[in-house]
Backbone as ProteinMPNN parsed JSONL, in Angstrom:
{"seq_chain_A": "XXXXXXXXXXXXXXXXXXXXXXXXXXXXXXXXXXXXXXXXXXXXXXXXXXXXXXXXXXXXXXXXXXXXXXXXXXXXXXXXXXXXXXXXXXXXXXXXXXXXXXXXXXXXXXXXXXXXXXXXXXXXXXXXXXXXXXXXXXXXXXXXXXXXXXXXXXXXXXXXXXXXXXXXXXXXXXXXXXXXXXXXXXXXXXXXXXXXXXXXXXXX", "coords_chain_A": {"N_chain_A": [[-40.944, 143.048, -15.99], [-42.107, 139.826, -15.804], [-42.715, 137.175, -13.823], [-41.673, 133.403, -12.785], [-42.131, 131.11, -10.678], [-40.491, 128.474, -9.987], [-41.726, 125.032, -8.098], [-40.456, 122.537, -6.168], [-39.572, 119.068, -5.862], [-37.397, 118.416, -4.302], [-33.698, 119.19, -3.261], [-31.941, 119.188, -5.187], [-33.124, 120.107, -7.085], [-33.902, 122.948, -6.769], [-31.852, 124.764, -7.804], [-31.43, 123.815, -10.863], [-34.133, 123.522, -12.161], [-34.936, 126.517, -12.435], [-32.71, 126.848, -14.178], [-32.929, 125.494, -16.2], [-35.887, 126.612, -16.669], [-35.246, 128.884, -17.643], [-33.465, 128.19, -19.833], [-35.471, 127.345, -21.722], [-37.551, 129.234, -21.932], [-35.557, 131.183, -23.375], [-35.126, 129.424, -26.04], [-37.505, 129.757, -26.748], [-37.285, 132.422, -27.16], [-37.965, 133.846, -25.546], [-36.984, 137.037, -23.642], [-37.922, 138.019, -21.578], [-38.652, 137.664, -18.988], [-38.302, 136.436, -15.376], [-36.879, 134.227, -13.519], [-37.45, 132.468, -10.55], [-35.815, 131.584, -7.694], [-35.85, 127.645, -7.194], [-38.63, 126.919, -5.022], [-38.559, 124.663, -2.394], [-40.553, 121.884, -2.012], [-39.498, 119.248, -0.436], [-39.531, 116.874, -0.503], [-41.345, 114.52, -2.54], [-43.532, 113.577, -1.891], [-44.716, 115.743, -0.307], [-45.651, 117.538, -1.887], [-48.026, 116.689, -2.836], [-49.678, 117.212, -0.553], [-52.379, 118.654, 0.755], [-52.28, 121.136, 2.197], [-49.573, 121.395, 2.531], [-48.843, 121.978, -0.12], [-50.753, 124.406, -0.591], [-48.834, 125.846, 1.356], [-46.857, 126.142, -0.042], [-47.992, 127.354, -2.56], [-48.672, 129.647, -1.88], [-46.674, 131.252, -0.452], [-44.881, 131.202, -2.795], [-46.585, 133.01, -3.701], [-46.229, 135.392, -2.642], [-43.983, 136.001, -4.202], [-42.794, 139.754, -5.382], [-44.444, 140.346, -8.55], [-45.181, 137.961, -9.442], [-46.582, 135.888, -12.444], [-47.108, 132.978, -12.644], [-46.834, 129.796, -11.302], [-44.66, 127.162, -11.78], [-45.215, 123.606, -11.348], [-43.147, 121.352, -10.357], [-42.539, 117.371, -10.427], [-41.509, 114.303, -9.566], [-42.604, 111.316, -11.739], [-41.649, 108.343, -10.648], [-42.81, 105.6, -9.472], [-45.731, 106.042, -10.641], [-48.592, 107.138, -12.504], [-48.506, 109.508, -15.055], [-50.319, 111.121, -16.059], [-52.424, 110.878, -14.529], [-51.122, 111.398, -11.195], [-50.703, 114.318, -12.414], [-52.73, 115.412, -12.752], [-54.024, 114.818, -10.01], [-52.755, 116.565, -8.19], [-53.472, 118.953, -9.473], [-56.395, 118.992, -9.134], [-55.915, 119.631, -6.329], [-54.525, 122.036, -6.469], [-56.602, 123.587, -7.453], [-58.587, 123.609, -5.337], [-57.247, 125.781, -4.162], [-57.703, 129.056, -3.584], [-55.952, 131.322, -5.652], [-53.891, 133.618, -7.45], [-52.774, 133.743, -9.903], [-50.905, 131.741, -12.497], [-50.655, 128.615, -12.232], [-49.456, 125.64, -13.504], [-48.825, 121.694, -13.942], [-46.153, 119.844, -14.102], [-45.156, 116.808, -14.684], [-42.186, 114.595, -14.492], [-41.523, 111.544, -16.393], [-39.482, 108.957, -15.513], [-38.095, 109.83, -13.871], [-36.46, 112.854, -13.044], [-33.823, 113.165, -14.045], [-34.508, 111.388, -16.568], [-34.877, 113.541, -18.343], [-32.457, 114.555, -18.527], [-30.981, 112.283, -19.629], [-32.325, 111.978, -22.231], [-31.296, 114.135, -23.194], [-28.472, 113.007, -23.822], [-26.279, 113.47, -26.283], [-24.93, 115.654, -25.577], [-24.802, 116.292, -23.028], [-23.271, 114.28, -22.26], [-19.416, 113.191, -21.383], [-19.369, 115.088, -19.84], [-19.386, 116.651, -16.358], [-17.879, 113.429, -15.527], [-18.8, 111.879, -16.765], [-18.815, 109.545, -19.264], [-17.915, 109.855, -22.564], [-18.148, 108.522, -24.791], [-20.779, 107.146, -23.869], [-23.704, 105.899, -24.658], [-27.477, 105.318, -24.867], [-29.902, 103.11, -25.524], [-32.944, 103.177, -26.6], [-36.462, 103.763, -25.064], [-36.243, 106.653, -22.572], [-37.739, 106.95, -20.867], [-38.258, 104.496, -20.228], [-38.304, 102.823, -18.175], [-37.496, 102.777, -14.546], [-35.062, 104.165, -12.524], [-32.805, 106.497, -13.707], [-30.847, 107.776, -12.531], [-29.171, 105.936, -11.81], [-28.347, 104.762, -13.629], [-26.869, 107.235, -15.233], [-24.883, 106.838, -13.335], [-23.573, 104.988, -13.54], [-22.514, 105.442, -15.608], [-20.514, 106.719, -15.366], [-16.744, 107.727, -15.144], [-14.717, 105.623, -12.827], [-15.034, 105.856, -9.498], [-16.853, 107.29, -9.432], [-19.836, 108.808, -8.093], [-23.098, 109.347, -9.042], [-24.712, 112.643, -7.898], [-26.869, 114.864, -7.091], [-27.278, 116.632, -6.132], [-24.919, 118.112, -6.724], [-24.474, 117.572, -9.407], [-27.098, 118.062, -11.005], [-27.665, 120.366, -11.403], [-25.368, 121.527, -13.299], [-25.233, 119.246, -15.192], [-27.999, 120.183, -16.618], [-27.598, 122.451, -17.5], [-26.176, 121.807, -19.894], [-28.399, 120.166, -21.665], [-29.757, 119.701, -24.488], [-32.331, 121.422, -26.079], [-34.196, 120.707, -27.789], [-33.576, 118.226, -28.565], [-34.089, 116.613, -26.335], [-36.767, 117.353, -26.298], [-37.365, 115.643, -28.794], [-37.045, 113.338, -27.21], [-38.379, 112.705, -25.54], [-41.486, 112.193, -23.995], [-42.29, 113.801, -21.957], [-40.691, 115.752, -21.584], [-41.967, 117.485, -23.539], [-44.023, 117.858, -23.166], [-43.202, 119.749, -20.912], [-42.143, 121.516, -21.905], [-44.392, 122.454, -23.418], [-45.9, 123.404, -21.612], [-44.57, 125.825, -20.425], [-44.978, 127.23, -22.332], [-47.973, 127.648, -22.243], [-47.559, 129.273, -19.735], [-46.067, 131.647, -20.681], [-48.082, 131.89, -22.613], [-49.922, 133.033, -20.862], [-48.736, 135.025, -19.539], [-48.582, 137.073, -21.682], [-51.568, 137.387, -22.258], [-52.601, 138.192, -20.271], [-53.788, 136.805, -18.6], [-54.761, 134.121, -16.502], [-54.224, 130.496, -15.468], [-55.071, 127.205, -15.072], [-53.584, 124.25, -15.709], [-52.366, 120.429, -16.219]], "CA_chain_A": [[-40.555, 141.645, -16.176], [-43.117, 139.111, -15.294], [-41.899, 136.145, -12.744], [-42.273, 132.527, -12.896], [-41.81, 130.484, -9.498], [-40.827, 126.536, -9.545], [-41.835, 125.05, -6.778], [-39.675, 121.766, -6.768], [-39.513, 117.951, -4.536], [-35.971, 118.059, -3.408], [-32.637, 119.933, -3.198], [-31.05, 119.032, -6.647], [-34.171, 120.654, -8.553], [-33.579, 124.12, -6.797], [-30.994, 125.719, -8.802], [-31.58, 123.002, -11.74], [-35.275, 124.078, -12.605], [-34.938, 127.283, -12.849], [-31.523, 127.164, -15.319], [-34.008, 124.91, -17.182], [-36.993, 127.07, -17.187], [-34.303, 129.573, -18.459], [-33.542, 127.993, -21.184], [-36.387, 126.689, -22.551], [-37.409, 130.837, -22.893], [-34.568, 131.494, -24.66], [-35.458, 128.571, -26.777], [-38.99, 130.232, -27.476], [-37.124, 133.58, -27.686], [-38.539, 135.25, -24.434], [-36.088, 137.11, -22.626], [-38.759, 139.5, -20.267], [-39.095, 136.543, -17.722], [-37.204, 136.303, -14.522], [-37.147, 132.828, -12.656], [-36.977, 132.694, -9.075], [-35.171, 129.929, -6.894], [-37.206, 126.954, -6.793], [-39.214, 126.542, -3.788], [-38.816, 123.411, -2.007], [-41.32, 120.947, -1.229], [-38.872, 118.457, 0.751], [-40.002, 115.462, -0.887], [-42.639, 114.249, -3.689], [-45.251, 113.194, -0.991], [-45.568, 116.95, 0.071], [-46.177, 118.454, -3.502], [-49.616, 115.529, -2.768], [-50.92, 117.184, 0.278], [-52.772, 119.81, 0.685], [-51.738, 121.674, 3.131], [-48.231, 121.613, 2.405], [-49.137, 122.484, -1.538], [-51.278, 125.379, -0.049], [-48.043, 126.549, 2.303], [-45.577, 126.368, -0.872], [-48.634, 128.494, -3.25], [-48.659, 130.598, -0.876], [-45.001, 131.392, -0.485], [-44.842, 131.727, -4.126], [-47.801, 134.358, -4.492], [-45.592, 136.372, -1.842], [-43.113, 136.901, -5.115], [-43.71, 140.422, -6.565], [-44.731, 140.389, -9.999], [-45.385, 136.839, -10.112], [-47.109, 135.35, -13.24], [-47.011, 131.521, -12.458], [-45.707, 128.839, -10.769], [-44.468, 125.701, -12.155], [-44.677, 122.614, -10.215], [-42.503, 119.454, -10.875], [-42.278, 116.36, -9.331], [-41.027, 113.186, -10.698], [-43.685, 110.075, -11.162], [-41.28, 107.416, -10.281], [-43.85, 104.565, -10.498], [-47.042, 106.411, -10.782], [-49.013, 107.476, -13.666], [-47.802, 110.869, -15.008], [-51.317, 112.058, -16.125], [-52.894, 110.722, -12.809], [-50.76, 112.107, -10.87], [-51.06, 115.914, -12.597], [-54.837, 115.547, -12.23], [-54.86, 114.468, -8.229], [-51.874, 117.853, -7.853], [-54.765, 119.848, -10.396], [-57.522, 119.04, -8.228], [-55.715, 120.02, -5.116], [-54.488, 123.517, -6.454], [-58.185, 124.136, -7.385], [-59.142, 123.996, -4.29], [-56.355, 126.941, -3.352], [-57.145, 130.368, -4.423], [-54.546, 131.362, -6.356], [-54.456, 134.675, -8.531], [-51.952, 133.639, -10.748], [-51.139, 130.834, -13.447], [-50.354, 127.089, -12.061], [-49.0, 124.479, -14.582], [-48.125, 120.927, -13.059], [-45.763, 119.097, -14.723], [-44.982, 115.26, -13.69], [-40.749, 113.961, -15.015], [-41.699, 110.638, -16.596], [-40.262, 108.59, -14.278], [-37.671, 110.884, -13.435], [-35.945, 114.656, -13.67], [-32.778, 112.549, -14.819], [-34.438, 110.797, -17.619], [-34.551, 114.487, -19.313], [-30.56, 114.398, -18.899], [-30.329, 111.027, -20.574], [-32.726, 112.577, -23.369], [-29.898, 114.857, -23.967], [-27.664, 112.269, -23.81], [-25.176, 113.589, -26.628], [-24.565, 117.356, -24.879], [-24.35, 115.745, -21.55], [-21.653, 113.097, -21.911], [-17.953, 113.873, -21.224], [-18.885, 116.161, -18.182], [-19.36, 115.657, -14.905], [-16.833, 112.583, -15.268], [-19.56, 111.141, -18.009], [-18.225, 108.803, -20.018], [-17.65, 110.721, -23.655], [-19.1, 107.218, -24.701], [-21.702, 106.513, -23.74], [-25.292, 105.266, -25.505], [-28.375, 105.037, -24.183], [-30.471, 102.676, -26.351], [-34.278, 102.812, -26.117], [-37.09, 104.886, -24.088], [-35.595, 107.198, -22.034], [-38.774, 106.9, -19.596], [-39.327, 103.001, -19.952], [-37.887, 102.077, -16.974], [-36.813, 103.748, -13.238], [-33.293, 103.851, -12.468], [-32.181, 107.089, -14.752], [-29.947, 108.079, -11.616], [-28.424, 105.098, -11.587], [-27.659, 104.451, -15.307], [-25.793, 107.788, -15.338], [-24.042, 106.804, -12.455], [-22.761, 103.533, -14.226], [-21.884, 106.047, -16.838], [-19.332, 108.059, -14.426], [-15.538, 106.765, -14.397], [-14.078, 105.44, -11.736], [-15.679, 105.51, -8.175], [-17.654, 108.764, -8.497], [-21.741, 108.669, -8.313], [-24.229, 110.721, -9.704], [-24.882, 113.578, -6.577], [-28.362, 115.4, -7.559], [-27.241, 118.775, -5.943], [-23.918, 118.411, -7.146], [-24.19, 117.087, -10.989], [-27.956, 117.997, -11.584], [-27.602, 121.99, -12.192], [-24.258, 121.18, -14.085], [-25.914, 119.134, -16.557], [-29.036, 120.926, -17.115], [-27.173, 123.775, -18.565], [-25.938, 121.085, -21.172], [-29.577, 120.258, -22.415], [-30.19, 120.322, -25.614], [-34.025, 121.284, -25.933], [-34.585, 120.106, -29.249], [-33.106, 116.922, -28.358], [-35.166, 116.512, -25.001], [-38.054, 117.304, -27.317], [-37.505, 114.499, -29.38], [-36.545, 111.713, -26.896], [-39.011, 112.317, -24.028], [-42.63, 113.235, -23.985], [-42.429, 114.276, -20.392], [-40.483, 116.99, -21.713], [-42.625, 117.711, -24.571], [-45.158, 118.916, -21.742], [-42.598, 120.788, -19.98], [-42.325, 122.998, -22.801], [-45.705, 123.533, -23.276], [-46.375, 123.904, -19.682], [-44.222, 127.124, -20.263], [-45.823, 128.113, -23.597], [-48.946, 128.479, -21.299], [-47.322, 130.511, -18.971], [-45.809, 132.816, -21.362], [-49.633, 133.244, -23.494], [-51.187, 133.657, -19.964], [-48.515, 136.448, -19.6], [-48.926, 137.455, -22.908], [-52.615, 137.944, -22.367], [-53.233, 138.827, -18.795], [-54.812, 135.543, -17.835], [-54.277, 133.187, -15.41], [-54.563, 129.144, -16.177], [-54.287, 125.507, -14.419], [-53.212, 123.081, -15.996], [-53.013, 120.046, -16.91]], "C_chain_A": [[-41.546, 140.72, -15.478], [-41.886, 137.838, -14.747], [-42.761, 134.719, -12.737], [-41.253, 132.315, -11.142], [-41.922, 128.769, -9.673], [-41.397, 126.417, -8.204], [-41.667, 123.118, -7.21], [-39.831, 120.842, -5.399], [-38.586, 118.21, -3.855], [-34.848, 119.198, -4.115], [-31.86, 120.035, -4.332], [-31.763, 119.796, -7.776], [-33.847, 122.453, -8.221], [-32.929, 125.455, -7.383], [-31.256, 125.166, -10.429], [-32.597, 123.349, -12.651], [-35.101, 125.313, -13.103], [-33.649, 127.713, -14.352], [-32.462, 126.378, -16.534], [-35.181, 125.805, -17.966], [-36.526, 128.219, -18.287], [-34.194, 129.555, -19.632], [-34.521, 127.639, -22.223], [-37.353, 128.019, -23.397], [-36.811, 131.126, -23.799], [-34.576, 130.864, -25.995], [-36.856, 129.074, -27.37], [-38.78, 132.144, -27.928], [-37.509, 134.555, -26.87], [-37.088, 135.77, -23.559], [-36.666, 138.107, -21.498], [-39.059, 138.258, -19.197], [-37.745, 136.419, -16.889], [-37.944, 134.899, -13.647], [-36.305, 132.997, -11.342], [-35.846, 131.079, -8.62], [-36.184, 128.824, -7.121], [-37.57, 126.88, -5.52], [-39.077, 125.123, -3.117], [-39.717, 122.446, -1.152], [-40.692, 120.061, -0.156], [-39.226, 117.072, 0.758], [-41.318, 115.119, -1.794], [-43.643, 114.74, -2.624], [-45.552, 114.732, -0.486], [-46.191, 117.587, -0.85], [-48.051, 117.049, -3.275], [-50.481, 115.596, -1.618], [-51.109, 118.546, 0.27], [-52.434, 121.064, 1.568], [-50.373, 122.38, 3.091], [-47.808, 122.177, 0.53], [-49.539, 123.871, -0.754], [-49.899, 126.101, 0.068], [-46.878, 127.368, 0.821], [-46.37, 127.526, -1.79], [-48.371, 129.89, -2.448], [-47.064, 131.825, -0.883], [-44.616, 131.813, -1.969], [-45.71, 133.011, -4.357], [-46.911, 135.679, -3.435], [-44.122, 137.276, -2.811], [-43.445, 138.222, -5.746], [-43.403, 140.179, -7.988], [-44.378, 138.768, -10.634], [-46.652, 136.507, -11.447], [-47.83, 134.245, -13.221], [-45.946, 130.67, -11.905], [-45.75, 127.312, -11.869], [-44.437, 124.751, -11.0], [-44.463, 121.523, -10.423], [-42.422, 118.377, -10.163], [-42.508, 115.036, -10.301], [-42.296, 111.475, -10.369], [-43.518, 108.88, -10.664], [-42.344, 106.037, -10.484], [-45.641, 104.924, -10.502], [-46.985, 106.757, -12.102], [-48.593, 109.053, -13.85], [-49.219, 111.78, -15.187], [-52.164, 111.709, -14.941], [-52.407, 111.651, -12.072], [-50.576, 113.688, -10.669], [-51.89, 116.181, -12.405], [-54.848, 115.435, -11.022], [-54.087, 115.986, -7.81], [-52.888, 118.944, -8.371], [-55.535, 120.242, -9.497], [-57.209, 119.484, -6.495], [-55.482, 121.801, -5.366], [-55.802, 124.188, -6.88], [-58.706, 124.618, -6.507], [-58.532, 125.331, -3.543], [-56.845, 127.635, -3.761], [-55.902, 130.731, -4.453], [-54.83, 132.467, -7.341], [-53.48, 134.914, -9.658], [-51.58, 131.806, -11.594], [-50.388, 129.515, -12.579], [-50.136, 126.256, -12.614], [-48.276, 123.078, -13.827], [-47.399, 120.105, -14.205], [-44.951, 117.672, -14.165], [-43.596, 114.403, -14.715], [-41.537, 112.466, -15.205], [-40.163, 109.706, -16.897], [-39.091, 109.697, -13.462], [-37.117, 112.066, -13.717], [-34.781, 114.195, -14.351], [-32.936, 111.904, -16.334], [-34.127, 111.69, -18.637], [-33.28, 114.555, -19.914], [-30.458, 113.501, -19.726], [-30.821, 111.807, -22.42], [-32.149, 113.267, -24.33], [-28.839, 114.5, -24.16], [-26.148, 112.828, -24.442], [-24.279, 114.841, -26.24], [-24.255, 116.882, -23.706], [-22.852, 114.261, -21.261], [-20.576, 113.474, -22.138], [-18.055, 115.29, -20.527], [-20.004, 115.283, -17.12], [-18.537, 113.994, -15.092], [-17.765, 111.697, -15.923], [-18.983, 110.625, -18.673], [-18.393, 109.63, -21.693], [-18.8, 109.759, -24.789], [-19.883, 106.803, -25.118], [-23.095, 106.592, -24.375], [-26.444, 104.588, -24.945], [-29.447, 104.487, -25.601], [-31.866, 102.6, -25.791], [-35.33, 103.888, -25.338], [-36.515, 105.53, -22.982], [-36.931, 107.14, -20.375], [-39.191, 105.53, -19.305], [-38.494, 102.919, -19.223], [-36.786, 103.436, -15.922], [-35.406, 102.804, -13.243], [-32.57, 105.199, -13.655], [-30.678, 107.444, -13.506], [-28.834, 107.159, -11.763], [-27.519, 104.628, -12.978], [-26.544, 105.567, -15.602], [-24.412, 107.366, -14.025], [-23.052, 105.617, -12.607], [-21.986, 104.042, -15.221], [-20.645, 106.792, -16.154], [-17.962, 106.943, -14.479], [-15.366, 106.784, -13.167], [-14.789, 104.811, -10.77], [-17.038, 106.639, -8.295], [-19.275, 108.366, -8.814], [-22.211, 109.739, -8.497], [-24.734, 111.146, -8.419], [-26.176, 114.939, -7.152], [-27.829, 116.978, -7.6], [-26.09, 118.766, -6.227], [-23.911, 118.463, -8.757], [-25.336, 117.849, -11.335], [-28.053, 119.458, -12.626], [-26.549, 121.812, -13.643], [-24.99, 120.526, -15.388], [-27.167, 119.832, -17.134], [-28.904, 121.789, -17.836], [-26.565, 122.695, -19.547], [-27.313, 120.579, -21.744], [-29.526, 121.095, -23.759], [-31.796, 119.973, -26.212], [-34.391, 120.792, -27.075], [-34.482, 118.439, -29.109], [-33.929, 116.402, -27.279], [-36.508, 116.212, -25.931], [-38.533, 116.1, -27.918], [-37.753, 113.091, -28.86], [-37.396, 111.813, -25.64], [-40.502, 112.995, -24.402], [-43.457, 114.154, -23.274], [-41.88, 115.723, -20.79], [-40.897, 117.894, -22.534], [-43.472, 118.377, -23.66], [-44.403, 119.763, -20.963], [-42.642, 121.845, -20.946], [-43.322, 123.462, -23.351], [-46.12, 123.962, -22.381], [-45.962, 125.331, -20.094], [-44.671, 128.118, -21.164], [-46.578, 128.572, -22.596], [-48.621, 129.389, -20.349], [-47.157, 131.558, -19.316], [-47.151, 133.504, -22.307], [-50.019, 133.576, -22.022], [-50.596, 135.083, -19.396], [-48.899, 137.369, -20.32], [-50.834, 138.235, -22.776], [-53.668, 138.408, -20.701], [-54.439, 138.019, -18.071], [-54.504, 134.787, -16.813], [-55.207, 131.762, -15.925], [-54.199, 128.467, -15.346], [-53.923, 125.164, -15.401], [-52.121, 122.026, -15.423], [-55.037, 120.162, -16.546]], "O_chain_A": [[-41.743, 141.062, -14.311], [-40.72, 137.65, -15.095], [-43.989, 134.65, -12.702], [-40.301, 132.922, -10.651], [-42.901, 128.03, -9.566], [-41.548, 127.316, -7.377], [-42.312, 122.497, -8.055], [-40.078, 121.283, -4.276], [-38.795, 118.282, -2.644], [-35.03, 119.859, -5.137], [-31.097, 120.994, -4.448], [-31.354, 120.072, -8.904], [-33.597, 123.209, -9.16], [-33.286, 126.632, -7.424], [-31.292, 126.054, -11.281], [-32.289, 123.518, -13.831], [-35.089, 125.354, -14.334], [-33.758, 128.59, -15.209], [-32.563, 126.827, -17.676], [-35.441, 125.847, -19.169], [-37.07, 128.478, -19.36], [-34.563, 130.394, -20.453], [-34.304, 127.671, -23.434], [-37.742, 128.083, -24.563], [-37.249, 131.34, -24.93], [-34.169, 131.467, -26.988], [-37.197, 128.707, -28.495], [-39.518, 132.888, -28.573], [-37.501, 135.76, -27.123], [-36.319, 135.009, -22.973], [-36.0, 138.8, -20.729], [-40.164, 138.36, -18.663], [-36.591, 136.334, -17.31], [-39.106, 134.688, -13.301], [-35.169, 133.4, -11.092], [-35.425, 130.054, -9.157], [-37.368, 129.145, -7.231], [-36.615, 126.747, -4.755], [-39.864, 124.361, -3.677], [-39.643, 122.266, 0.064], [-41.215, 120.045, 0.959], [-39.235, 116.29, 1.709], [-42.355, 115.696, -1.467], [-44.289, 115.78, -2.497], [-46.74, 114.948, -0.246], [-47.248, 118.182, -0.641], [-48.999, 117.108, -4.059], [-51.443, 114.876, -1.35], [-50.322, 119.422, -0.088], [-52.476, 122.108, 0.917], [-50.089, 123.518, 3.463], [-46.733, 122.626, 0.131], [-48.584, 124.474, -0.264], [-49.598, 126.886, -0.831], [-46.378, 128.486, 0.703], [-45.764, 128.587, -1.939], [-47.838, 130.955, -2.759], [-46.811, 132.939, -1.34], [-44.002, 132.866, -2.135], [-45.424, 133.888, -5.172], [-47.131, 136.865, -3.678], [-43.516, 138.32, -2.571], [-44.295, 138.164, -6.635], [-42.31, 139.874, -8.466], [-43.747, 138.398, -11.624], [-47.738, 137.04, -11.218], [-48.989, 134.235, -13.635], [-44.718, 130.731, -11.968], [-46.659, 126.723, -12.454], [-43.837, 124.944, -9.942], [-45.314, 120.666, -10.664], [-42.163, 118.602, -8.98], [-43.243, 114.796, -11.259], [-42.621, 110.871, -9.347], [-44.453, 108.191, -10.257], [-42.579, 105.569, -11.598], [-46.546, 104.1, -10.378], [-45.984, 106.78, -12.819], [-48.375, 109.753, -12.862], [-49.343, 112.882, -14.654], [-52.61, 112.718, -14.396], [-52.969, 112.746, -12.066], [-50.399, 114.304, -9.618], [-52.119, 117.248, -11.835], [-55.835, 116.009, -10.563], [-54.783, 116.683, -7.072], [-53.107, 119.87, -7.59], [-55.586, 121.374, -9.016], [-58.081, 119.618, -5.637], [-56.049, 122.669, -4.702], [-55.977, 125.373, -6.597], [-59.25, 125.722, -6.504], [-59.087, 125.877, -2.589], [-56.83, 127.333, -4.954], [-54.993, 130.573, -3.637], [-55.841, 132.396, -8.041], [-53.35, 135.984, -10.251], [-52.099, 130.804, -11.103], [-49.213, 129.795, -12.345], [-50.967, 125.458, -12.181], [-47.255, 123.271, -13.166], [-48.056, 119.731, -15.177], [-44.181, 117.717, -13.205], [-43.965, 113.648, -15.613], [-42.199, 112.115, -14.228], [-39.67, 109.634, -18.022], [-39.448, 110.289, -12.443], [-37.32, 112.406, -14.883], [-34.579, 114.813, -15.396], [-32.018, 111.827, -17.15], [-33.456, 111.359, -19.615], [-32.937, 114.598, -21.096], [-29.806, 113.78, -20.732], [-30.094, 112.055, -23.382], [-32.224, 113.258, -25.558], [-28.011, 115.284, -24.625], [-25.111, 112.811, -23.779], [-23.098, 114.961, -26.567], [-23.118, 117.194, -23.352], [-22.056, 113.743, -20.478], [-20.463, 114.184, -23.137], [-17.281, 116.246, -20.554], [-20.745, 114.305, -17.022], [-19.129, 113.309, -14.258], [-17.544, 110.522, -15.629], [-18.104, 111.418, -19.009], [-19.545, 110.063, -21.725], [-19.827, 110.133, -25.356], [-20.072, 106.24, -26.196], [-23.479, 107.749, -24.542], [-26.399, 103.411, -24.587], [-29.735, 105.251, -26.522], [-32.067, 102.071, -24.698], [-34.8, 104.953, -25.024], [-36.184, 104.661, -22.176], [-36.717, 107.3, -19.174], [-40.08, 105.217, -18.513], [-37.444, 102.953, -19.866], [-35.978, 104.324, -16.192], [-34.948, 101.717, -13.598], [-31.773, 104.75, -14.478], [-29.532, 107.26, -13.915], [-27.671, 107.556, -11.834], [-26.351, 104.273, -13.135], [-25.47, 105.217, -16.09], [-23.227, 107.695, -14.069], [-22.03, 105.383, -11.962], [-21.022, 103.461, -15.719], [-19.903, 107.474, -16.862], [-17.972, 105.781, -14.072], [-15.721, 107.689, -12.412], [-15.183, 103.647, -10.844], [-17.95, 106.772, -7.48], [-19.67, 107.669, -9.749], [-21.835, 110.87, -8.187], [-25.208, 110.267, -7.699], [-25.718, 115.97, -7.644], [-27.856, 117.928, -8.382], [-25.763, 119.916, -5.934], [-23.339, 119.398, -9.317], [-24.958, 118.663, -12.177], [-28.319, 119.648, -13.813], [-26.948, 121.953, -14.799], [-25.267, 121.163, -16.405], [-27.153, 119.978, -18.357], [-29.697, 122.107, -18.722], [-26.574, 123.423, -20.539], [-27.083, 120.693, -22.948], [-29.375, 122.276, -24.072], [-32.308, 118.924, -26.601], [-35.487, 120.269, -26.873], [-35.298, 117.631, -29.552], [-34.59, 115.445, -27.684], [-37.066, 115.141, -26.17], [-39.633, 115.573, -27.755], [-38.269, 112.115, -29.403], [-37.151, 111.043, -24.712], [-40.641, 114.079, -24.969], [-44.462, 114.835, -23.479], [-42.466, 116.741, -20.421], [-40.433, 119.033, -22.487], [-43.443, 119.603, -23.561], [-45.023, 120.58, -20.282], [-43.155, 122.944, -20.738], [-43.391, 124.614, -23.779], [-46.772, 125.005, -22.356], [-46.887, 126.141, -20.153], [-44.772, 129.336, -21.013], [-46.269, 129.594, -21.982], [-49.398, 130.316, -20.119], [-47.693, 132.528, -18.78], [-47.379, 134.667, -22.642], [-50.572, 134.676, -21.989], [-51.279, 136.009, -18.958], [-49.467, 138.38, -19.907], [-51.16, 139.36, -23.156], [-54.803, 138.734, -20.354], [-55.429, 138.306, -17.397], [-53.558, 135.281, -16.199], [-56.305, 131.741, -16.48], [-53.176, 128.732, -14.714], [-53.937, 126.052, -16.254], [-51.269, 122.297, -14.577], [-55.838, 119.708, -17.363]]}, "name": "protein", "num_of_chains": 1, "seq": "XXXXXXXXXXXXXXXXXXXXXXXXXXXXXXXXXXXXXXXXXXXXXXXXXXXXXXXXXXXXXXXXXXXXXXXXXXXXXXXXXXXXXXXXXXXXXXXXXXXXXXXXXXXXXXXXXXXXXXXXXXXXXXXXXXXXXXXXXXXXXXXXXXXXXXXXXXXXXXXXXXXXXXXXXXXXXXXXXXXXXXXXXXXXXXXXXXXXXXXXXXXX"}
């Protein structure tokens, strides 16, 4: 079984990522891939230094029968292909004997949820509802929009709601309504040919 490794900003992506990377196999039909925990960076700004990129590669290449790591991190108000290029040019500098793919949530890991909008509403205390009109990435605040979407009092809780909905994703639908996630699922194509052919790859 070949092994992918997230390696993720914060505490809500941990279990979340990987039920993701999950599916998005199953969605291409692989089932010889095992996904680890995600790794946690502990905040964007560490996935942007070197050092602390290094510590997390590192930590990942210590999986056996790793393949590749994924590494996500949301662009909030940065550029998304900037951003993958300055993370690029830092894992370059690592040796690394296995595949690296960076992928950058345009602007955040929530907008994917909205993307899926009609699978995700009427759980987690989602309004059954609700309609999200328009780019799902033009504008920050996806956290907050579902959280307007919640009855009552309750707020959108990252490490509580985020896993929960992720397994409602519907990848086809993501596909369509985000182009952030359009790169997530090729990100993983490449992982699976560089399994496939016993290579190893950056990208972007």
């Amino acid at each position: 079984m070949h092994k992918i490794v997230p390696i993720v900003e914060g505490e809500g992506e941990i279990d979340a990522v990987p039920k993701l990377i999950y599916k998005i196999l199953r969605h291409l039909g692989r089932h010889d891939f095992v996904v680890t925990d995600g790794k946690n960076a502990g905040g964007s700004s560490n996935l942007k230094k070197q050092a602390d990129l290094t510590r997390l590669l590192r930590a990942a290449e210590r999986e056996s029968g790793i393949i590749g790591s994924l590494i996500l991190i949301d662009a909030d108000d940065d550029c998304p292909m900037t951003l993958a290029t300055e993370i690029v040019q830092l894992v370059k500098q690592i040796s690394v004997r296995y595949s690296v793919v960076v992928v950058v949530a345009n602007r955040e890991y929530e907008a994917w949820l909205i993307a899926s909008l009609p699978t995700i509403r009427g759980n987690q205390e989602i309004d059954a509802n609700s309609i999200y009109s328009g780019d799902v990435e033009a504008r920050r605040g996806a956290k907050e929009w579902i959280t307007n979407q919640m009855q009552g009092s309750r707020k959108y809780n990252p490490i509580v709601d985020q896993v929960i909905l992720t397994q409602k994703i519907d990848v086809d639908l993501a596909v369509a309504n985000s182009r952030s996630f359009r790169r997530l699922v090729h990100a993983i194509e490449l992982l699976v040919d560089a399994a496939d052919t016993n290579a190893a790859t950056i990208s972007p």
